[in-house]
C-alpha positions in Angstrom: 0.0 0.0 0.0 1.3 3.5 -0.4 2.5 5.5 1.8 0.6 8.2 3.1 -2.5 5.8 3.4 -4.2 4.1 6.8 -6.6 1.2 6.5 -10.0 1.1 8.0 -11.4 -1.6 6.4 -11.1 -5.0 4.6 -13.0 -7.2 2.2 -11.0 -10.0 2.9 -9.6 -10.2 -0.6 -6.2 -7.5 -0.1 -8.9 -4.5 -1.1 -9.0 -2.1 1.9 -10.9 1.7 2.7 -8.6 3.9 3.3 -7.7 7.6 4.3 -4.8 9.6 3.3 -2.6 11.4 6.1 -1.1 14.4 5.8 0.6 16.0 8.1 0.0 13.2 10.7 -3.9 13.7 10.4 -6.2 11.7 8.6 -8.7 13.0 5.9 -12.1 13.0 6.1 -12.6 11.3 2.7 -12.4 7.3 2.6 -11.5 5.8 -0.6 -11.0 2.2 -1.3 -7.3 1.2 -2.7 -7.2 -2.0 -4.9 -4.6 -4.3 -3.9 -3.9 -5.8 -7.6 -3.4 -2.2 -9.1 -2.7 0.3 -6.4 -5.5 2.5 -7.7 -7.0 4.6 -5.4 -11.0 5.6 -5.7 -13.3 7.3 -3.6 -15.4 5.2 -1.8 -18.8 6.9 -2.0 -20.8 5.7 0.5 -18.1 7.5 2.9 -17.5 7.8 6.8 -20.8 8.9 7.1 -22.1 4.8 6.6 -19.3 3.4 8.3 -20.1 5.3 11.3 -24.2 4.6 10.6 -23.3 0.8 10.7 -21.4 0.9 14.0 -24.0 2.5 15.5 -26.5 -0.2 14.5 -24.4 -3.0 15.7 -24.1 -0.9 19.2 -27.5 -0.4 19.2 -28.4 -4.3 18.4 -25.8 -5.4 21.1 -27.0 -3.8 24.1 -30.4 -4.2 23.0 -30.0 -8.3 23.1 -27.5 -7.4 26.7 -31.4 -5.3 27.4 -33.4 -8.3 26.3 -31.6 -10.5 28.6 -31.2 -8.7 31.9 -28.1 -7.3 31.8 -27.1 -4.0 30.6 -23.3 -4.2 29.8 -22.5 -1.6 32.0 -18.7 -2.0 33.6 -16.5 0.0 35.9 -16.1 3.7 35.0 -18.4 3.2 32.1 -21.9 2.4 33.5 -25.1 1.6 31.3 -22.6 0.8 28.2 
């Protein structure tokens, strides 16, 4: 992978999402970076559905911790 990029995803085939850094911060943008070619794309759907799905799969965990009496709530972090 190029330098200047982090991954913040896989597809399990080498493919990755990605952000560029620059300047030691990471943009905004995600783009997905194919491993066979090196090209780099945007990735439209963006952070905006990556951050949508995590907060679904919260949501549906601590619903089923709900469902079954406890509330995954720990030390220094309680009802999480």
């Amino acid at each position: 992978m190029a330098k200047g990029l982090v991954s913040i995803g896989a597809n399990g085939t080498g493919n990755q999402l990605v952000l560029k850094v620059d300047g030691g911060r990471a943009g905004a943008q995600v783009f997905r970076w194919h491993h066979a070619t090196g090209r780099l794309a945007p990735w439209k759907p963006g952070i905006a559905a990556i951050a949508a799905s995590a907060t679904r799969s919260r949501d549906f965990v601590l619903g089923r911790l709900r469902a079954s009496g406890r509330t995954g709530s720990r030390p220094g972090n309680p009802g999480v």
